[in-house]
C-alpha positions in Angstrom: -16.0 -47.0 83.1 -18.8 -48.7 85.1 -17.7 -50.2 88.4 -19.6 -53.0 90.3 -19.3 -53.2 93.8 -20.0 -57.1 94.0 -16.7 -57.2 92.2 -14.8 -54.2 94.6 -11.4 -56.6 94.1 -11.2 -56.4 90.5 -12.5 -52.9 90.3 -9.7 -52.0 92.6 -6.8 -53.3 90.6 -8.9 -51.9 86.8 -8.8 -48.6 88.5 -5.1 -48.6 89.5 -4.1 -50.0 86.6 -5.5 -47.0 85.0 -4.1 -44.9 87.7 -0.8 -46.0 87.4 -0.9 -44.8 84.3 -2.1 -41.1 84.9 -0.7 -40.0 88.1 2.2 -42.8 88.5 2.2 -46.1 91.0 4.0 -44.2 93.4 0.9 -42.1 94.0 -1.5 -44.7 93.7 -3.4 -44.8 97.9 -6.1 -47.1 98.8 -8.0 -44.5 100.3 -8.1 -42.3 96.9 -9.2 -45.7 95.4 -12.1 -46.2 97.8 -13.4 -42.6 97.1 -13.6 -43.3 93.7 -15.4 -46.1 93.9 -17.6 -45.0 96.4 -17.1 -47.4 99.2 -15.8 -47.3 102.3 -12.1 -46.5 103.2 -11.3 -49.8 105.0 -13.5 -52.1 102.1 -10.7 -52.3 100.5 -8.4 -53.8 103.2 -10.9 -56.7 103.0 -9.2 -57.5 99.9 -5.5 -56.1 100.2 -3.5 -56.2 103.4 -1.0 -53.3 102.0 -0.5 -51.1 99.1 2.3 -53.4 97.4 -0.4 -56.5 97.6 -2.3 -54.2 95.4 0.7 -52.9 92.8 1.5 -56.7 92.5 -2.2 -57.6 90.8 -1.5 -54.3 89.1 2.3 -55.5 87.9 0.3 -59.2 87.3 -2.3 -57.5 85.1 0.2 -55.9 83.4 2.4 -59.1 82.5 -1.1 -60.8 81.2 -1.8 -57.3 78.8 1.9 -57.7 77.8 1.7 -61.4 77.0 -1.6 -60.5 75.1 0.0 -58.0 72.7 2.9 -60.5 72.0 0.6 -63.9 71.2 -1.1 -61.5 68.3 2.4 -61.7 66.8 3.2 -63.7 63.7 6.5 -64.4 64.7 9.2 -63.4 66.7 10.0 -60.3 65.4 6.5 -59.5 65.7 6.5 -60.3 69.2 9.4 -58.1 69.8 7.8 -55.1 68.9 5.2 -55.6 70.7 7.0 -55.7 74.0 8.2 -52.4 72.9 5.3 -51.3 72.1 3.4 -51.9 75.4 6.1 -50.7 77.1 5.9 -47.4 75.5 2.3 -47.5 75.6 2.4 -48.4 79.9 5.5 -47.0 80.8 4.5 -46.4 84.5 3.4 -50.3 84.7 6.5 -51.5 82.7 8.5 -49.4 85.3 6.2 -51.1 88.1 6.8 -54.7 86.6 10.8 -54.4 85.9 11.8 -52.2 88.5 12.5 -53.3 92.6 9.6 -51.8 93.8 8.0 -54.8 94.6 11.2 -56.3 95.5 10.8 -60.6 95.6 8.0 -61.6 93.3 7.8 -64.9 95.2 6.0 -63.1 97.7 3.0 -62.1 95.2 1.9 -66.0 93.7 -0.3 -64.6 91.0 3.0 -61.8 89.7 5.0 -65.0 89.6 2.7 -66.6 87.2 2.2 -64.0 85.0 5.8 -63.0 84.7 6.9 -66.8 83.8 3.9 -67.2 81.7 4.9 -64.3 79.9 8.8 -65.0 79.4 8.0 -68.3 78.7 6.2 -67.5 76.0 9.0 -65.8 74.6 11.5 -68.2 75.1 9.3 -70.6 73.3 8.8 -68.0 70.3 12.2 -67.4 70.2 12.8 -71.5 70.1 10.8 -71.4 66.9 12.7 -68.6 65.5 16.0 -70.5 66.5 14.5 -73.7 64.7 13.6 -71.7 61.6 16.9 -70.0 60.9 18.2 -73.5 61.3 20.1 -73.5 64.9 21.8 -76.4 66.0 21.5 -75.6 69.4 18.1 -75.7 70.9 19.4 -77.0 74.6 17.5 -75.3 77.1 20.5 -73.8 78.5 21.3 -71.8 75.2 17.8 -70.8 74.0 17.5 -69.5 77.9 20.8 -67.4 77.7 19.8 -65.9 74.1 16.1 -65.0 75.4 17.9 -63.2 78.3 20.1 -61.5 76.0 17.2 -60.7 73.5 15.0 -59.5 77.1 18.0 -56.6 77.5 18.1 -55.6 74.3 15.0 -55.0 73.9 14.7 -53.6 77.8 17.8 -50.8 76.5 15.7 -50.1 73.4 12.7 -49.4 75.6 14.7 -46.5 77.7 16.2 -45.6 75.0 12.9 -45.0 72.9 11.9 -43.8 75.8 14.7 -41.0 76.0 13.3 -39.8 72.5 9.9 -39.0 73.4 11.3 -35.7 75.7 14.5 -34.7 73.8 14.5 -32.8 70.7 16.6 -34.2 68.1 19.7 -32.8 67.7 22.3 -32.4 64.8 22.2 -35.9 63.3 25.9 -36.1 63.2 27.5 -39.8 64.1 27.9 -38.7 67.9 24.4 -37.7 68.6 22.4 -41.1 69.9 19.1 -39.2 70.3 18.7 -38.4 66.2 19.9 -42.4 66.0 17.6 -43.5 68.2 14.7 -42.1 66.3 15.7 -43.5 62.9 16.0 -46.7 64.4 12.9 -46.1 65.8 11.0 -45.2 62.5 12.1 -48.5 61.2 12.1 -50.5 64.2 11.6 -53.9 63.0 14.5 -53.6 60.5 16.6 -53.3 63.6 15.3 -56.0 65.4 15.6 -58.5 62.8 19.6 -56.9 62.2 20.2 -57.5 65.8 18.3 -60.3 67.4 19.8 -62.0 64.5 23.2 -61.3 65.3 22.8 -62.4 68.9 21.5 -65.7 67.6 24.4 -66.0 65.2 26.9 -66.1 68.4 
């Protein structure tokens, strides 16, 4: 990747966007940054007053890929998987944009507007959805509660997916989650439709 330094601000958050990625947020220093890019260590300073101010634009660029993925989605089902999909794909960044790291978003403007941006747009996908099973109920107040339902099911699928990735399965007996967890996960959007379905149906 070719980096221009008449856009060192960008560059910076590209670069630990793709850092996060390979050596983890947590490891993520300006100064490694600034050697890479071949500047100097205080450029970029110029730009971001701490680390965090950068791993917000990183958390905010993340929210934008995420809401990306999920607008190529046909429907809502569609957009579902893709959440789990990016987080799979980014799990570093998805552990950066959910987690407490960052602690109050309303101190980073541009997170906040990504993150809304990005649930809103599921709430409204989920509104259509509602609308096309034939709900009743498209108050604001219950199509808000059922997209945060929908948000932690799909949050516990993502660890749990997760979890599947480093454990061998095991027996396959009824008691054994891991060898669950990847049949569900062959067939994913079966079980999404199965359960988001049954969350709207209460």
């Amino acid at each position: 990747m070719k980096y221009h330094h008449g856009n060192l601000k960008e560059n910076l958050i590209e670069l630990a966007f793709s850092e996060c990625e390979q050596i983890g947020w947590e490891n993520i220093s300006l100064r490694n940054l600034s050697k890479k890019l071949d500047v100097s260590q205080t450029a970029p300073y110029r730009h971001f007053e701490t680390k965090e101010d950068l791993l917000a634009e990183v958390a905010a660029k993340g929210f934008i890929k995420l809401k990306e993925g999920m607008d190529e989605g046909s429907d809502f089902l569609e957009t579902g998987n893709a959440y789990i999909n990016f987080a799979l794909e980014f799990p570093n960044t998805y552990d950066l944009m959910l987690g407490t790291h960052l602690g109050h978003f309303g101190n980073y403007p541009n997170l906040v507007k990504a993150a809304n941006s990005t649930f809103n747009d599921l709430t409204l996908d989920l509104k259509q959805h509602m609308l096309d099973l034939g709900n009743e109920d498209l108050s604001d107040k219950n199509v808000g509660e059922k997209a945060i339902s929908i948000w932690a099911l799909m949050h516990g699928m993502v660890g749990i997916l997760r979890k599947t990735l480093v454990v061998e399965e095991g027996h396959g007996d009824i008691g054994d989650g891991i060898t669950i967890a990847k049949r569900i996960k062959d067939d994913l959007e079966s079980f999404l439709a199965k359960t988001v379905n049954n969350i709207l149906s209460n």
